[in-house]
TITOR-159630 format. One record per residue: residue number from 1; residue in one letter; x, y, z of N, C-alpha, C in turn. Coordinates in Angstrom, 1 decimal. Layout:
+-----+------+--------+--------+--------+--------+--------+--------+--------+--------+--------+
|  nr | rest |    n.x |    n.y |    n.z |   ca.x |   ca.y |   ca.z |    c.x |    c.y |    c.z |
+-----+------+--------+--------+--------+--------+--------+--------+--------+--------+--------+
| NUM |    a |      X |      Y |      Z |      X |      Y |      Z |      X |      Y |      Z |
...
+-----+------+--------+--------+--------+--------+--------+--------+--------+--------+--------+
//
This chain:
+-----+------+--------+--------+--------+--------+--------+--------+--------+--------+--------+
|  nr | rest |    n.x |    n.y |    n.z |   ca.x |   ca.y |   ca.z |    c.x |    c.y |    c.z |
+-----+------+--------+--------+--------+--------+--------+--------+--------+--------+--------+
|   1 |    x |    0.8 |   -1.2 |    0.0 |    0.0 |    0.0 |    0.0 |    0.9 |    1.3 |    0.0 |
|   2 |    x |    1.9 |    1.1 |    0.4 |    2.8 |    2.3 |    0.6 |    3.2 |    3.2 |   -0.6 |
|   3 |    x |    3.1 |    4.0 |   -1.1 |    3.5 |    4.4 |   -2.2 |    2.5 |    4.4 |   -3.4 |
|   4 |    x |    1.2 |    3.6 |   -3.0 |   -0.2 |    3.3 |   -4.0 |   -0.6 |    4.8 |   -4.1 |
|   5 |    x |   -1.5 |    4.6 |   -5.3 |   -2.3 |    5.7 |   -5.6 |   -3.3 |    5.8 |   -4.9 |
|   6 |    x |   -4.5 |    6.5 |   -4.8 |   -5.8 |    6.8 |   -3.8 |   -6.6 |    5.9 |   -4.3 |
|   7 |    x |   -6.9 |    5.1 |   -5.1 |   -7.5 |    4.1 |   -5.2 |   -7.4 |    2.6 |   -4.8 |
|   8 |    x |   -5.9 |    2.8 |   -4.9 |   -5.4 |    1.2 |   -4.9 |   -5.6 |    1.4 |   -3.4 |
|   9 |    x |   -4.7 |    2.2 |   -2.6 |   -4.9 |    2.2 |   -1.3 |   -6.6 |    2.1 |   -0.4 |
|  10 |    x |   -7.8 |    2.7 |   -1.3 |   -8.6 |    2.8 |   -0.3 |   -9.4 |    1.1 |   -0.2 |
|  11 |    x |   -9.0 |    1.0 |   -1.9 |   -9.7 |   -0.8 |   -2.2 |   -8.8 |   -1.8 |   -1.2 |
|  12 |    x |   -7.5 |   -1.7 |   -1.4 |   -6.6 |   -2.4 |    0.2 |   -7.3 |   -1.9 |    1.7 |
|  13 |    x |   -7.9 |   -1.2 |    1.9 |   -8.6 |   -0.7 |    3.6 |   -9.5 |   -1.3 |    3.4 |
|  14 |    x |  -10.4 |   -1.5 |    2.5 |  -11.8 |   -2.2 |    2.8 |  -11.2 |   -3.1 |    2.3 |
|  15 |    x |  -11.2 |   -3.7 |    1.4 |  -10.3 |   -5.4 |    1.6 |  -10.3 |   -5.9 |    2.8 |
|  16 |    x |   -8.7 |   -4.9 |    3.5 |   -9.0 |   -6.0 |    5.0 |   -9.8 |   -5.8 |    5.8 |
|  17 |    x |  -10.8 |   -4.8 |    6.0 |  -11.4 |   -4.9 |    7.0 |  -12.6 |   -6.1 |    6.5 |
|  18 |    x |  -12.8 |   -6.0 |    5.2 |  -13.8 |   -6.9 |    5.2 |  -13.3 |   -8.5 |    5.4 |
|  19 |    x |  -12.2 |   -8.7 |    5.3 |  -11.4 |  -10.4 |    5.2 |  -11.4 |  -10.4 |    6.6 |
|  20 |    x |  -10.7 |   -9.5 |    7.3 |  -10.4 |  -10.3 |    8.9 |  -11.7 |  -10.2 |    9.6 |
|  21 |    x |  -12.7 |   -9.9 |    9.0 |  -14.3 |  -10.1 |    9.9 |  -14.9 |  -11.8 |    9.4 |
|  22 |    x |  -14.2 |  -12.0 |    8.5 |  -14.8 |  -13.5 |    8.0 |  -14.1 |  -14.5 |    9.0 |
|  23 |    x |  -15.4 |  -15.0 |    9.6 |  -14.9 |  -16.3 |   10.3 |  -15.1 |  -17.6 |   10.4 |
|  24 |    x |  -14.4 |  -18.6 |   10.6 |  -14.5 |  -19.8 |   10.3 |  -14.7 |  -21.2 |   11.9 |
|  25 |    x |  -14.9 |  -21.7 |   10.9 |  -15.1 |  -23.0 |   12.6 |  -13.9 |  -23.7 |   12.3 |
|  26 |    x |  -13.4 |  -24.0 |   13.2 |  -11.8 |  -24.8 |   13.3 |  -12.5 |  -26.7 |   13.2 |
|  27 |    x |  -12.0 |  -27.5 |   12.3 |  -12.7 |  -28.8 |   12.3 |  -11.4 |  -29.3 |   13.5 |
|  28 |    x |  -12.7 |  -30.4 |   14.2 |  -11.9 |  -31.2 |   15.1 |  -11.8 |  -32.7 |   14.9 |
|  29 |    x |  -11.7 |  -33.2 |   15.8 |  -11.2 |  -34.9 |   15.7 |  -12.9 |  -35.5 |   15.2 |
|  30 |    x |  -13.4 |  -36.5 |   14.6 |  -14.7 |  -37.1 |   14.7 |  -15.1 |  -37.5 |   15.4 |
|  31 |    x |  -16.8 |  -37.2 |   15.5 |  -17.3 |  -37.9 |   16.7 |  -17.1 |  -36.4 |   17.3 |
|  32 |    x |  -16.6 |  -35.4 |   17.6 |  -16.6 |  -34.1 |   18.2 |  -17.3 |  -32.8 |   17.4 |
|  33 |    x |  -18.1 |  -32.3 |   18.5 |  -18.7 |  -31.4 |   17.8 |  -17.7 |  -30.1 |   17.1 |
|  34 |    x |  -18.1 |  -28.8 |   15.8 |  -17.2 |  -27.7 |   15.7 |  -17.3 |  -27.0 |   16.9 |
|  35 |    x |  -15.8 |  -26.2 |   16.7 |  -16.0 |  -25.3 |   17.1 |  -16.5 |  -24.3 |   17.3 |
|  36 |    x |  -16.8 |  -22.9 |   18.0 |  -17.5 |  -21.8 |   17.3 |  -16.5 |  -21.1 |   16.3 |
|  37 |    x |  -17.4 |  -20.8 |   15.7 |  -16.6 |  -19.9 |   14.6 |  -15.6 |  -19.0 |   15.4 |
|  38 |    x |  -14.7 |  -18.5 |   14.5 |  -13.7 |  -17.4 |   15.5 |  -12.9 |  -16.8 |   14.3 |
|  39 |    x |  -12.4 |  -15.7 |   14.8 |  -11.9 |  -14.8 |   13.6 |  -10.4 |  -15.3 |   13.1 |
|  40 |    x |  -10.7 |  -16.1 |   12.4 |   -9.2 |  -16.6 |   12.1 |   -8.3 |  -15.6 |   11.4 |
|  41 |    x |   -8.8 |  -15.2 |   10.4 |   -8.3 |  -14.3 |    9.4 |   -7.9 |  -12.8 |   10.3 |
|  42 |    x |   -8.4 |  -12.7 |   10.8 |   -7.8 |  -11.5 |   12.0 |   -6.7 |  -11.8 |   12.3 |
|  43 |    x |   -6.4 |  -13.1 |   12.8 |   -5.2 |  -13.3 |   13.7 |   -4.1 |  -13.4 |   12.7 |
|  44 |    x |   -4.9 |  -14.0 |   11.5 |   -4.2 |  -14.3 |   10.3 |   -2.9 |  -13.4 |    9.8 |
|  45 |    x |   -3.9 |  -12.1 |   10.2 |   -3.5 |  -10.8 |    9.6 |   -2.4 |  -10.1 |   10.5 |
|  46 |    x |   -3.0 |  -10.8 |   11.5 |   -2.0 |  -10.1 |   12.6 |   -0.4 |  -10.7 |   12.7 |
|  47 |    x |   -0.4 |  -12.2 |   12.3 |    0.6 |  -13.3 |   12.3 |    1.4 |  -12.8 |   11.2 |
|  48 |    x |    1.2 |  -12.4 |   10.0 |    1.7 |  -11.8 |    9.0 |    2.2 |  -10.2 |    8.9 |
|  49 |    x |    2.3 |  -10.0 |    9.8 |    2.7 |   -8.3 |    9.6 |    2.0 |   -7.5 |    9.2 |
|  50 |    x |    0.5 |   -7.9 |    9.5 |   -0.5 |   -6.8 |    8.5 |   -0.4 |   -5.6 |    9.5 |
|  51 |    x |    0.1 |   -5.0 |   10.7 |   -0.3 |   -4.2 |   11.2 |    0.8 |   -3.0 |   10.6 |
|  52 |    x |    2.0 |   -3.1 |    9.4 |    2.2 |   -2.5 |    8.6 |    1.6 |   -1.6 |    7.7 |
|  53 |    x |    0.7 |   -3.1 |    7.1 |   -0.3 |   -2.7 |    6.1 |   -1.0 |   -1.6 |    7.0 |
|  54 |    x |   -1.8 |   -1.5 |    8.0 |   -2.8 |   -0.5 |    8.8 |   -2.3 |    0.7 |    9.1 |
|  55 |    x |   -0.8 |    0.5 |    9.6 |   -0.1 |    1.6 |    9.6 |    0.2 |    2.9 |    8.5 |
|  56 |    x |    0.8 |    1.7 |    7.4 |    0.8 |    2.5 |    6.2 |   -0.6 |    3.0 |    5.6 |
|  57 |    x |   -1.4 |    2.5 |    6.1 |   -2.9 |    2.9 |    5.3 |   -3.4 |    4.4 |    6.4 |
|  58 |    x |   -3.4 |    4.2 |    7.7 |   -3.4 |    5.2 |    8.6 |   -3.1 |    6.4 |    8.5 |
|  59 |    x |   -1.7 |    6.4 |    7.5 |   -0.9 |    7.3 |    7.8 |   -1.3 |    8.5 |    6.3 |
|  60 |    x |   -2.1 |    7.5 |    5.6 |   -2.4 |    8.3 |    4.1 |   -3.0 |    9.7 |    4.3 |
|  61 |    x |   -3.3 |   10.5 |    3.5 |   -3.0 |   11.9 |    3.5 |   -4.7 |   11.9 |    3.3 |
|  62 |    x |   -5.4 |   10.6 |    3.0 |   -6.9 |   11.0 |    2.4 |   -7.9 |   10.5 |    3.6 |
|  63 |    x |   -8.7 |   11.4 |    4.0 |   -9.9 |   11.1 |    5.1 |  -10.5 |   10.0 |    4.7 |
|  64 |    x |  -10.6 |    9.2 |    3.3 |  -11.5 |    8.2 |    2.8 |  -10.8 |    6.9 |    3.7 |
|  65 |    x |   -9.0 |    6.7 |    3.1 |   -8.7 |    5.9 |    3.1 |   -8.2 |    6.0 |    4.9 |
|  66 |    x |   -8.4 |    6.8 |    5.3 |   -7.8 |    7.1 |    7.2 |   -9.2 |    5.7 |    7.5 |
|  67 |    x |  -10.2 |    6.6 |    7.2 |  -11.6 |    6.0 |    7.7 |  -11.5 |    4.4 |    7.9 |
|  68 |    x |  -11.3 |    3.9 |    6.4 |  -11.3 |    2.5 |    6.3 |  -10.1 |    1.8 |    6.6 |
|  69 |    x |   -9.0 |    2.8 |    7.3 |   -8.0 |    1.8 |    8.4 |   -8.6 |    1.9 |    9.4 |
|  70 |    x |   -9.0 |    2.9 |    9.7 |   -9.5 |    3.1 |   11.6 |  -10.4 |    1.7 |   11.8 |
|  71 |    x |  -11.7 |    1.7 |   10.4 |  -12.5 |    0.4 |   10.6 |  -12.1 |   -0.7 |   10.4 |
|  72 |    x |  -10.6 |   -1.3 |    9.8 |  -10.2 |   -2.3 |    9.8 |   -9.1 |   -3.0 |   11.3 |
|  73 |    x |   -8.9 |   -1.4 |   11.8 |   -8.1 |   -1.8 |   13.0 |   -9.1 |   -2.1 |   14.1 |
|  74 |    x |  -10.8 |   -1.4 |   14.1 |  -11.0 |   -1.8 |   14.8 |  -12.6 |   -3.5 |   14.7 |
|  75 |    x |  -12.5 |   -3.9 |   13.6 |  -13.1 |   -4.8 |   13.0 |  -11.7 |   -6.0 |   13.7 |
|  76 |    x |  -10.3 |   -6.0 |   13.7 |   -9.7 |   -7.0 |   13.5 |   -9.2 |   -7.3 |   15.5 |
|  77 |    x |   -9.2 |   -6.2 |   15.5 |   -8.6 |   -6.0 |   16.7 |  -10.3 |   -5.7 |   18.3 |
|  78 |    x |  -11.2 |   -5.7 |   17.4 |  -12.2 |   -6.3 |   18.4 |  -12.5 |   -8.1 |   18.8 |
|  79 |    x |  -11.4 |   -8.5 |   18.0 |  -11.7 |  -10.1 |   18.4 |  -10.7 |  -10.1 |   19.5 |
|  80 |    x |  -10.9 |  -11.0 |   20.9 |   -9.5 |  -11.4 |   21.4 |   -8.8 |  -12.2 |   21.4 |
|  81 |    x |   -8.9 |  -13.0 |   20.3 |   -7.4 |  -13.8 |   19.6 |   -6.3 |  -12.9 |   18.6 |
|  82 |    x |   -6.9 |  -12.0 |   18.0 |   -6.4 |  -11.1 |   17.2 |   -5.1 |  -10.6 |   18.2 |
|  83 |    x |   -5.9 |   -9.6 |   19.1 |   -5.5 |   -9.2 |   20.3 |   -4.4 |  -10.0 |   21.3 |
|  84 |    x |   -4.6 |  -11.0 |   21.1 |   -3.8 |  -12.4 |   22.0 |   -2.5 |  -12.5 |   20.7 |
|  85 |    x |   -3.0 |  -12.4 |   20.0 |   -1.7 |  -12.5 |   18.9 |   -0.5 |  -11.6 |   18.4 |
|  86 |    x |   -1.3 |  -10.0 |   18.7 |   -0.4 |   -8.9 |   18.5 |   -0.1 |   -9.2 |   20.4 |
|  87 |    x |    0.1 |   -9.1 |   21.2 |    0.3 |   -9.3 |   22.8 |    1.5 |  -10.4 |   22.7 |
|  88 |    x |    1.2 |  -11.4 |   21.9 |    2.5 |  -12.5 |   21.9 |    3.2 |  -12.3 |   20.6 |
|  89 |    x |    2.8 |  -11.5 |   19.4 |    4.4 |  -11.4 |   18.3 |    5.2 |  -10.4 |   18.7 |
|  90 |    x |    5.9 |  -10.0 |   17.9 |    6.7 |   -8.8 |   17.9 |    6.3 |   -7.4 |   18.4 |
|  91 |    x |    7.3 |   -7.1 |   19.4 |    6.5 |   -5.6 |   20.0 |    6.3 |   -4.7 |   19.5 |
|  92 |    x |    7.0 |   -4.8 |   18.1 |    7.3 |   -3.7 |   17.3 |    5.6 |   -3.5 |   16.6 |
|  93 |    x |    4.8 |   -4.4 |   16.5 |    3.7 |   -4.6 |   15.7 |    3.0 |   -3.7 |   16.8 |
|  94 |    x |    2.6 |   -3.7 |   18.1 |    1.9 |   -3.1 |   18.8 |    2.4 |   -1.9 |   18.5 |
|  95 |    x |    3.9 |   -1.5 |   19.0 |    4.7 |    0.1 |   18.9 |    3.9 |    0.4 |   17.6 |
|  96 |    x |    4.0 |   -0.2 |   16.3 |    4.1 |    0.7 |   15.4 |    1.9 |    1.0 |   15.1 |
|  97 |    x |    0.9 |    0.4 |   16.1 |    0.2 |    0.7 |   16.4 |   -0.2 |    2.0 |   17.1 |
|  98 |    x |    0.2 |    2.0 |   18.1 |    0.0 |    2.9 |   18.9 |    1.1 |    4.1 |   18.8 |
|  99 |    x |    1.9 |    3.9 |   18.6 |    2.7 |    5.3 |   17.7 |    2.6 |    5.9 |   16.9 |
| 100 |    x |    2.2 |    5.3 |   15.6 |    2.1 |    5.8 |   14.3 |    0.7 |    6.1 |   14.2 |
| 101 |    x |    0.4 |    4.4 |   13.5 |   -1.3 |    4.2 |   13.5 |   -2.9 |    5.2 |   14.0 |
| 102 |    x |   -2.7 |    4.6 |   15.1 |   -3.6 |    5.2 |   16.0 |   -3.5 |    7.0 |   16.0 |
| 103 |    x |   -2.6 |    7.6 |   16.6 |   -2.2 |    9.0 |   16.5 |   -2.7 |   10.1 |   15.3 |
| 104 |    x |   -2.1 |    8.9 |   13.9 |   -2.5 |    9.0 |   12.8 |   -4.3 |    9.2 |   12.9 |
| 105 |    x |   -5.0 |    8.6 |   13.0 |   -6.3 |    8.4 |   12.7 |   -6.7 |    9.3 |   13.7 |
| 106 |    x |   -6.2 |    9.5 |   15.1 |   -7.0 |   10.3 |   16.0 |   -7.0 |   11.7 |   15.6 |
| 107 |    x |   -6.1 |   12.3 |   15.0 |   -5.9 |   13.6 |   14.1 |   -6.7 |   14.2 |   12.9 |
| 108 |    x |   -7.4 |   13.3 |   12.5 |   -8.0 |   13.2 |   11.3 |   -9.5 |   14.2 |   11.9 |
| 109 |    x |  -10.0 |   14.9 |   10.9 |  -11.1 |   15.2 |   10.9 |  -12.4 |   14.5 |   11.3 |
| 110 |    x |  -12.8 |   13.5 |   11.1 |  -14.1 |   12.6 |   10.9 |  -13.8 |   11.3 |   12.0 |
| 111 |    x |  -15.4 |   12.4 |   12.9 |  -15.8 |   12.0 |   14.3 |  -15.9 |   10.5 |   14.4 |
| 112 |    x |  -16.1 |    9.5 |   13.1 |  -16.1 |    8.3 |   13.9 |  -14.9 |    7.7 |   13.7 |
| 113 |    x |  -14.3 |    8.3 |   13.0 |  -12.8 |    7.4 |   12.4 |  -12.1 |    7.9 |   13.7 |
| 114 |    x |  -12.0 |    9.1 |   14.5 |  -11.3 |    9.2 |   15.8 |  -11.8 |    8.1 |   17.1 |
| 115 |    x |  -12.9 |    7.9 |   17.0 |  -13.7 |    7.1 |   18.1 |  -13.3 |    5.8 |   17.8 |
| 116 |    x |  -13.4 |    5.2 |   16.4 |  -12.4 |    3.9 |   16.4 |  -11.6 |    3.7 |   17.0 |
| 117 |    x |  -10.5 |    4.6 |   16.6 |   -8.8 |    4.8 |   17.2 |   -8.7 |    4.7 |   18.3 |
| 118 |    x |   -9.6 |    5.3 |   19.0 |   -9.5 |    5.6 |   20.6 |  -10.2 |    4.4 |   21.0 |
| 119 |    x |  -11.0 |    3.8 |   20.9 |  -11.7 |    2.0 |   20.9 |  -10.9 |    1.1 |   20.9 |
| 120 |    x |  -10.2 |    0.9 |   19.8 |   -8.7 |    0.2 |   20.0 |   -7.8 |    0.1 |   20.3 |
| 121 |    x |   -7.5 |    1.8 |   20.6 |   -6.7 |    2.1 |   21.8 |   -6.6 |    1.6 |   23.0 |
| 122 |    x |   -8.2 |    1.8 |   23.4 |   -8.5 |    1.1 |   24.7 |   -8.1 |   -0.3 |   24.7 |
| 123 |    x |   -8.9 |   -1.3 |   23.6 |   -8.7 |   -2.9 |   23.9 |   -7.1 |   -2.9 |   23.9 |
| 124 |    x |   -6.4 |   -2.1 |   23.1 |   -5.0 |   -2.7 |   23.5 |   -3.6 |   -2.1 |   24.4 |
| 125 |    x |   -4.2 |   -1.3 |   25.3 |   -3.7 |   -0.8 |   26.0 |   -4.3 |   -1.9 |   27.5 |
+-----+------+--------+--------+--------+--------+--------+--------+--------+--------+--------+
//
């Protein structure tokens, strides 16, 4: 996303927010019931360094695409395995959350994209 034009970047914010809300049931041994569904693809995203991706999308210059990081940070990061997973990877993934990211979007003009920021602020502080 870094370096994308205003398009490519805003279709990458709704992308993820829409993928890490899809969830799935974990299959288990036979004879055992599923699981509940649970946000795999969150954690997914989290396990792979997407909090880059969120960062760099945060940090864009356009209210559109601010919006739909704030909603993807806080779509991914309302699950608590997501959360369980940025808490156990690299610290640098939370740092570059709440330093960059977050700051980023709480600055921005548009009252719900600030109230996101500060929502996930909360769960991960």
């Amino acid at each position: 996303a870094r370096g994308g034009g205003f398009g490519e970047m805003l279709k990458a914010a709704e992308a993820v927010a829409k993928w890490v809300q899809e969830k799935e049931a974990i299959p288990v041994d036979a004879g055992l019931p599923e699981l509940a569904p649970i946000a795999a693809n969150a954690v997914r995203f989290v396990r792979l360094g997407g909090t880059d991706v969120l960062t760099s999308l945060a940090e864009a210059q356009d209210l559109l695409i601010k919006k739909a990081a704030a909603t993807a940070m806080f779509v991914c990061f309302s699950e608590d395995l997501a959360r369980l997973e940025l808490a156990s990877g690299d610290a640098r993934w939370l740092q570059s959350l709440t330093r960059q990211a977050l700051p980023a979007i709480a600055g921005c003009e548009d009252a719900v994209a600030r109230n996101k920021a500060e929502r996930v602020r909360t769960m991960l502080v």
